[in-house]
C-alpha positions as CSV (number, residue, x, y, z in Angstrom):
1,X,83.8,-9.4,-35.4
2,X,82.5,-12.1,-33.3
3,X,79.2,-13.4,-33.5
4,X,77.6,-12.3,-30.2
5,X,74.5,-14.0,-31.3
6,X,75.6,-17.3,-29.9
7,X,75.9,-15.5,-26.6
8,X,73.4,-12.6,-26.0
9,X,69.7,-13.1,-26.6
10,X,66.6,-10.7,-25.9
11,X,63.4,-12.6,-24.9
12,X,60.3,-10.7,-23.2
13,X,59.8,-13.4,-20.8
14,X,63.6,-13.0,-19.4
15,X,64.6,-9.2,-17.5
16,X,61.2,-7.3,-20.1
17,X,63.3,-8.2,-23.1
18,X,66.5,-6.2,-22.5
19,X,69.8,-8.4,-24.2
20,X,70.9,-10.5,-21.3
21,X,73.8,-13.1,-21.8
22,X,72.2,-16.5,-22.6
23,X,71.3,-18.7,-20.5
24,X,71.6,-16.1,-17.6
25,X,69.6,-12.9,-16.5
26,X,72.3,-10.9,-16.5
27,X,72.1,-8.4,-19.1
28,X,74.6,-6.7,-21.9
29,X,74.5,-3.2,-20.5
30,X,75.1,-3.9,-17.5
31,X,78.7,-6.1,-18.3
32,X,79.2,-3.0,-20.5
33,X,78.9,-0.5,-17.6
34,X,81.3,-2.9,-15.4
35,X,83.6,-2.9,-18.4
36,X,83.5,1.2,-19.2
37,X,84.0,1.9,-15.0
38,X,87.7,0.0,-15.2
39,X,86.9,-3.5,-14.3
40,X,88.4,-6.1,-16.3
41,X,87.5,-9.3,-17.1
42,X,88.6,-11.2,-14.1
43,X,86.9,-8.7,-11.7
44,X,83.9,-9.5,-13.7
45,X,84.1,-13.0,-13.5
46,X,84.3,-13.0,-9.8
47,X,81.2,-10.8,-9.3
48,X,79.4,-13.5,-12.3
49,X,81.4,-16.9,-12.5
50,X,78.8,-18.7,-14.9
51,X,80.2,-16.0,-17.4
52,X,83.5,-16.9,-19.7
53,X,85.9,-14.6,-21.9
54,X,83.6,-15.2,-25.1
55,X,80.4,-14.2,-23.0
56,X,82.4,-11.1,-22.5
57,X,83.4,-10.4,-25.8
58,X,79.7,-11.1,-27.4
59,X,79.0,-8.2,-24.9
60,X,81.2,-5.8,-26.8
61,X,80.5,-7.2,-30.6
62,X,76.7,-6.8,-29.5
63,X,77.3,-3.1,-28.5
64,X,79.6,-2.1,-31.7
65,X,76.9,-4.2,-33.8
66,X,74.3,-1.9,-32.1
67,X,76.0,1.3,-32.7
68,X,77.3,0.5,-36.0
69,X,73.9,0.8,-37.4
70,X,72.5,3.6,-35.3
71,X,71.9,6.6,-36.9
72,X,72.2,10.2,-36.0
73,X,71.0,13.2,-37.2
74,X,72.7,16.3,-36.2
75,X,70.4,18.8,-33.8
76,X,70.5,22.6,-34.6
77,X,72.1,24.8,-32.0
């Protein structure tokens, strides 16, 4: 996996301490949502053109690192 911690950081001076991509105020979930409605990389980069195809990818390492140790315990129906 790709370290995304060269990339993302979370600081509660910058967007109340949600992950943003360094160095920017643009934050993970929101390149995630872009990413999960269809828009690829390109698309992206014309919306955001400070951001580059590692910026992208630290996006989705953060996100499986974050789910990968999330755990779930199984509601009764």
């Amino acid at each position: 996996m790709r370290k995304w911690e060269k990339h993302i950081e979370a600081n509660p001076e910058i967007m109340y301490g949600k992950p943003v991509i360094k160095g920017t105020r643009i934050p993970v979930d929101l390149i995630l949502e872009k990413m999960s409605n269809g828009q690829n990389f390109q698309e992206i980069y014309k919306d955001y053109p400070d951001l580059n195809e590692e910026d992208l990818y630290a996006c989705l390492a953060y996100a499986t690192s974050v789910l990968r140790n999330e755990v779930t315990i199984p509601l009764a129906s």
